[in-house]
C-alpha positions as CSV (number, residue, x, y, z in Angstrom):
1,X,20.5,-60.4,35.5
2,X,19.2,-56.8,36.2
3,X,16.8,-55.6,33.3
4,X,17.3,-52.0,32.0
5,X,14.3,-50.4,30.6
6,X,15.3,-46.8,30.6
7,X,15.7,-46.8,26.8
8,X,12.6,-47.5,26.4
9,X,11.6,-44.2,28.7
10,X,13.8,-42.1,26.6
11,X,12.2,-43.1,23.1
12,X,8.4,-42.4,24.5
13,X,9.9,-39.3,25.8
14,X,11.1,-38.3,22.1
15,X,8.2,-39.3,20.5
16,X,6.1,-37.0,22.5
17,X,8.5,-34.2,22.3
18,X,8.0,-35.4,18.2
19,X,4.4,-34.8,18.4
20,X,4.0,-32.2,20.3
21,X,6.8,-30.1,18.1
22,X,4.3,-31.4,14.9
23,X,1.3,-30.3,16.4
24,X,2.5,-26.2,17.9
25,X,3.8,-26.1,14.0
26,X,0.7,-27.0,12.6
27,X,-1.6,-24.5,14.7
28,X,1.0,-21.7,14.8
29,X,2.6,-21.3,10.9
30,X,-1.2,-20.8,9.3
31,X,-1.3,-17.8,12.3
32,X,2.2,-16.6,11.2
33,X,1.1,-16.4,7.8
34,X,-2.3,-14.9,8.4
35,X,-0.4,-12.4,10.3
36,X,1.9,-11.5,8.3
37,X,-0.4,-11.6,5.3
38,X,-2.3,-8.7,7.1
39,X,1.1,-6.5,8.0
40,X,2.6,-6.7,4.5
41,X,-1.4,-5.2,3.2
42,X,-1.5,-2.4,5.6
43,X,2.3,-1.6,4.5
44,X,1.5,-1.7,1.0
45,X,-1.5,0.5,1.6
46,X,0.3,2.9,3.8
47,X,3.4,3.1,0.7
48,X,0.4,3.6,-1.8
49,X,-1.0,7.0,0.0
50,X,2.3,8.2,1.0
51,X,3.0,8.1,-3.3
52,X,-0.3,9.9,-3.3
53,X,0.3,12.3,-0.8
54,X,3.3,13.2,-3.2
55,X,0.6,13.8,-5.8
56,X,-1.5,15.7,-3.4
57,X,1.3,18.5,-2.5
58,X,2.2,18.9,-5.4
59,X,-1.3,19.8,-6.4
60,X,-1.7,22.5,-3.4
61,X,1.8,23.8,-4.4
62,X,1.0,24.6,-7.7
63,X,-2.6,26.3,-6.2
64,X,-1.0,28.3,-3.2
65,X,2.2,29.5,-6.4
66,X,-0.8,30.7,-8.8
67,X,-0.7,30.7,-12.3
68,X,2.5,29.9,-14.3
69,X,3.8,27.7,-12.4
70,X,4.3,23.5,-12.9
71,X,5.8,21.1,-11.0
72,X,6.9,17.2,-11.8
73,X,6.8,14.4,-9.3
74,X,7.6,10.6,-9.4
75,X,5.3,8.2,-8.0
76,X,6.4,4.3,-8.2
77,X,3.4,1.9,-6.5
78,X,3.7,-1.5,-6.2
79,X,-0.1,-1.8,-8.1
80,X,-1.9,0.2,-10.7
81,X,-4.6,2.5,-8.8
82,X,-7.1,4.7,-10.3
83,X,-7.0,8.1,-8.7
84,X,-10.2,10.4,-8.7
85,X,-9.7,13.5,-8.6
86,X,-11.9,16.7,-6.7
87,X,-10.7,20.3,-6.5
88,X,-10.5,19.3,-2.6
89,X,-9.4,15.6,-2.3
90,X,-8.1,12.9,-4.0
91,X,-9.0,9.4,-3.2
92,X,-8.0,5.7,-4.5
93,X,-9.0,2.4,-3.9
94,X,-6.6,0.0,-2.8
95,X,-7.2,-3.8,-3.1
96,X,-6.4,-5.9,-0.1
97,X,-5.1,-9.5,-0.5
98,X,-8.7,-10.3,1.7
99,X,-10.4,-9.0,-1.0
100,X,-11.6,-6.2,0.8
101,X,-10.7,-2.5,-0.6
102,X,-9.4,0.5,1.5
103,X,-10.2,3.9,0.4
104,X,-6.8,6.0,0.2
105,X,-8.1,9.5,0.9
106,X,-6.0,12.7,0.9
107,X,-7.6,16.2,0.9
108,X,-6.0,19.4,-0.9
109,X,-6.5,23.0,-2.0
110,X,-6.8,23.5,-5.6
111,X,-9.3,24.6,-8.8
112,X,-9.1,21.6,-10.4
113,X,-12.0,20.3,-12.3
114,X,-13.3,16.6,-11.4
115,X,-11.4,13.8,-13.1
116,X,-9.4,10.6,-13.3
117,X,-5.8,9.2,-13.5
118,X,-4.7,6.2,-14.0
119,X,-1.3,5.5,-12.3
120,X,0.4,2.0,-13.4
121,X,2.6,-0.4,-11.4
122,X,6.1,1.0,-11.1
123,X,7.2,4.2,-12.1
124,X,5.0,6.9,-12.9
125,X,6.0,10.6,-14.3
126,X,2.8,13.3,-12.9
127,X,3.1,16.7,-14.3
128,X,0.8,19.4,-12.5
129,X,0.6,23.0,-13.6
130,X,-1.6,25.7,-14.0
131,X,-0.8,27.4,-17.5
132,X,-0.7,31.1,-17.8
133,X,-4.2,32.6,-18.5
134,X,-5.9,29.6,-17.7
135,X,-8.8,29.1,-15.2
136,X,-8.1,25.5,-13.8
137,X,-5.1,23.5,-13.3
138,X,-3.7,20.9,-15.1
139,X,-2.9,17.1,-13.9
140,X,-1.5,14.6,-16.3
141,X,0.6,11.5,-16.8
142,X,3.7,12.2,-18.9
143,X,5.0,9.3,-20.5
Protein backbone atom coordinates (compact mmCIF):
# COMPACT_ATOMS: atom_id res chain seq x y z
CA UNK A 1 0.00 0.00 0.00
CA UNK A 2 1.72 3.36 -0.88
CA UNK A 3 0.56 6.30 1.52
CA UNK A 4 -0.24 9.69 -0.23
CA UNK A 5 0.10 12.68 1.94
CA UNK A 6 0.20 15.39 -0.61
CA UNK A 7 -3.32 16.49 0.34
CA UNK A 8 -2.30 17.20 3.33
CA UNK A 9 0.67 19.65 1.76
CA UNK A 10 -1.85 21.38 -0.27
CA UNK A 11 -4.35 22.32 2.63
CA UNK A 12 -1.27 23.82 4.90
CA UNK A 13 -0.33 25.48 1.85
CA UNK A 14 -3.99 27.19 1.57
CA UNK A 15 -4.20 27.91 5.01
CA UNK A 16 -1.12 30.03 4.89
CA UNK A 17 -2.01 31.62 1.66
CA UNK A 18 -5.52 32.22 4.01
CA UNK A 19 -3.62 33.92 6.62
CA UNK A 20 -1.38 35.71 5.01
CA UNK A 21 -4.25 37.26 2.52
CA UNK A 22 -6.05 38.13 6.19
CA UNK A 23 -3.22 39.64 7.60
CA UNK A 24 -1.84 42.23 4.22
CA UNK A 25 -5.83 43.18 4.39
CA UNK A 26 -5.72 44.03 7.83
CA UNK A 27 -2.46 46.30 7.73
CA UNK A 28 -3.09 47.79 4.30
CA UNK A 29 -7.23 48.85 4.16
CA UNK A 30 -6.84 51.23 7.50
CA UNK A 31 -3.66 52.86 5.13
CA UNK A 32 -6.02 52.99 2.08
CA UNK A 33 -8.50 54.73 4.03
CA UNK A 34 -6.17 57.06 5.89
CA UNK A 35 -4.94 57.84 2.51
CA UNK A 36 -7.65 58.42 0.83
CA UNK A 37 -9.20 60.29 3.77
CA UNK A 38 -6.31 62.85 3.37
CA UNK A 39 -6.70 63.18 -0.80
CA UNK A 40 -10.56 63.68 -0.76
CA UNK A 41 -9.61 66.89 2.19
CA UNK A 42 -7.05 68.53 0.18
CA UNK A 43 -9.61 68.16 -2.91
CA UNK A 44 -12.31 69.62 -1.09
CA UNK A 45 -10.08 72.42 0.15
CA UNK A 46 -8.57 73.10 -3.23
CA UNK A 47 -12.68 73.15 -4.78
CA UNK A 48 -13.42 75.58 -1.73
CA UNK A 49 -10.66 78.45 -2.84
CA UNK A 50 -11.18 77.87 -6.46
CA UNK A 51 -15.18 79.03 -5.53
CA UNK A 52 -13.46 81.79 -3.73
CA UNK A 53 -11.15 82.75 -6.21
CA UNK A 54 -14.46 83.31 -8.26
CA UNK A 55 -15.39 85.69 -5.47
CA UNK A 56 -12.00 87.29 -5.46
CA UNK A 57 -12.12 88.37 -9.34
CA UNK A 58 -15.02 89.35 -9.30
CA UNK A 59 -14.15 91.83 -6.60
CA UNK A 60 -10.95 93.20 -8.58
CA UNK A 61 -13.21 93.39 -11.66
CA UNK A 62 -15.54 95.49 -10.29
CA UNK A 63 -12.33 97.79 -8.73
CA UNK A 64 -10.19 97.90 -11.99
CA UNK A 65 -14.23 98.86 -14.04
CA UNK A 66 -14.78 101.84 -11.36
CA UNK A 67 -17.85 103.00 -10.35
CA UNK A 68 -21.19 101.82 -11.79
CA UNK A 69 -20.43 98.78 -12.45
CA UNK A 70 -21.80 95.12 -10.71
CA UNK A 71 -21.22 91.93 -11.43
CA UNK A 72 -23.04 88.43 -10.18
CA UNK A 73 -21.25 85.17 -9.57
CA UNK A 74 -22.26 81.60 -8.39
CA UNK A 75 -20.40 79.90 -5.78
CA UNK A 76 -21.64 76.23 -4.77
CA UNK A 77 -19.17 74.64 -1.77
CA UNK A 78 -19.55 71.45 -0.46
CA UNK A 79 -19.53 73.25 3.33
CA UNK A 80 -20.65 76.58 4.73
CA UNK A 81 -17.45 78.92 5.22
CA UNK A 82 -17.25 82.21 6.65
CA UNK A 83 -15.39 84.54 4.45
CA UNK A 84 -13.55 87.67 5.90
CA UNK A 85 -13.21 90.18 3.93
CA UNK A 86 -10.02 93.06 3.54
CA UNK A 87 -9.81 95.70 0.81
CA UNK A 88 -6.63 93.42 -0.17
CA UNK A 89 -7.50 89.74 0.64
CA UNK A 90 -9.97 87.49 1.43
CA UNK A 91 -9.46 84.54 3.60
CA UNK A 92 -11.65 81.44 4.91
CA UNK A 93 -11.16 78.74 7.20
CA UNK A 94 -11.63 75.34 5.98
CA UNK A 95 -12.20 72.45 8.37
CA UNK A 96 -10.27 69.30 7.70
CA UNK A 97 -11.80 65.81 8.57
CA UNK A 98 -8.35 65.68 11.05
CA UNK A 99 -9.71 68.37 12.79
CA UNK A 100 -7.18 70.56 11.78
CA UNK A 101 -8.23 73.94 9.78
CA UNK A 102 -6.56 75.38 6.58
CA UNK A 103 -6.62 78.95 6.00
CA UNK A 104 -8.02 79.60 2.22
CA UNK A 105 -6.24 82.90 1.41
CA UNK A 106 -6.69 84.83 -1.85
CA UNK A 107 -5.45 88.45 -2.24
CA UNK A 108 -7.21 91.25 -4.41
CA UNK A 109 -7.41 94.94 -5.46
CA UNK A 110 -10.37 96.68 -4.17
CA UNK A 111 -11.80 99.65 -1.57
CA UNK A 112 -13.74 97.53 0.22
CA UNK A 113 -14.32 98.12 3.81
CA UNK A 114 -13.55 95.11 6.34
CA UNK A 115 -16.32 92.65 6.70
CA UNK A 116 -17.84 89.18 6.73
CA UNK A 117 -19.96 86.79 4.56
CA UNK A 118 -21.40 83.92 5.24
CA UNK A 119 -21.56 81.45 2.31
CA UNK A 120 -23.81 78.22 2.95
CA UNK A 121 -23.48 74.62 1.62
CA UNK A 122 -24.60 74.48 -2.04
CA UNK A 123 -25.43 77.19 -4.08
CA UNK A 124 -24.71 80.61 -3.28
CA UNK A 125 -25.84 83.96 -5.40
CA UNK A 126 -22.75 86.86 -4.60
CA UNK A 127 -23.56 90.24 -6.02
CA UNK A 128 -20.49 92.70 -6.06
CA UNK A 129 -20.78 96.30 -7.23
CA UNK A 130 -19.73 99.64 -6.57
CA UNK A 131 -22.87 102.00 -6.86
CA UNK A 132 -22.65 105.25 -8.68
CA UNK A 133 -21.42 108.08 -6.26
CA UNK A 134 -20.37 105.88 -3.76
CA UNK A 135 -16.92 105.57 -2.05
CA UNK A 136 -16.64 101.74 -1.31
CA UNK A 137 -17.83 98.79 -2.94
CA UNK A 138 -20.46 96.63 -2.23
CA UNK A 139 -20.35 92.62 -1.46
CA UNK A 140 -23.54 90.74 -0.57
CA UNK A 141 -25.43 87.58 -0.62
CA UNK A 142 -28.60 87.68 -2.74
CA UNK A 143 -30.99 85.24 -1.87
Amino acid sequence: MIKDDKGQVSLEYLLIFAVSIILLIAFTLPLAHFGMEKSLDVSNSMNAKGEISKLSNAISQVYSEGQGSRQTIHMTLDKAINVKITSSYLSAPYDMKDGKIKELKLNHNSNLKSGSLSLDKGENKIVVEWPIDSAEMNVYKKY
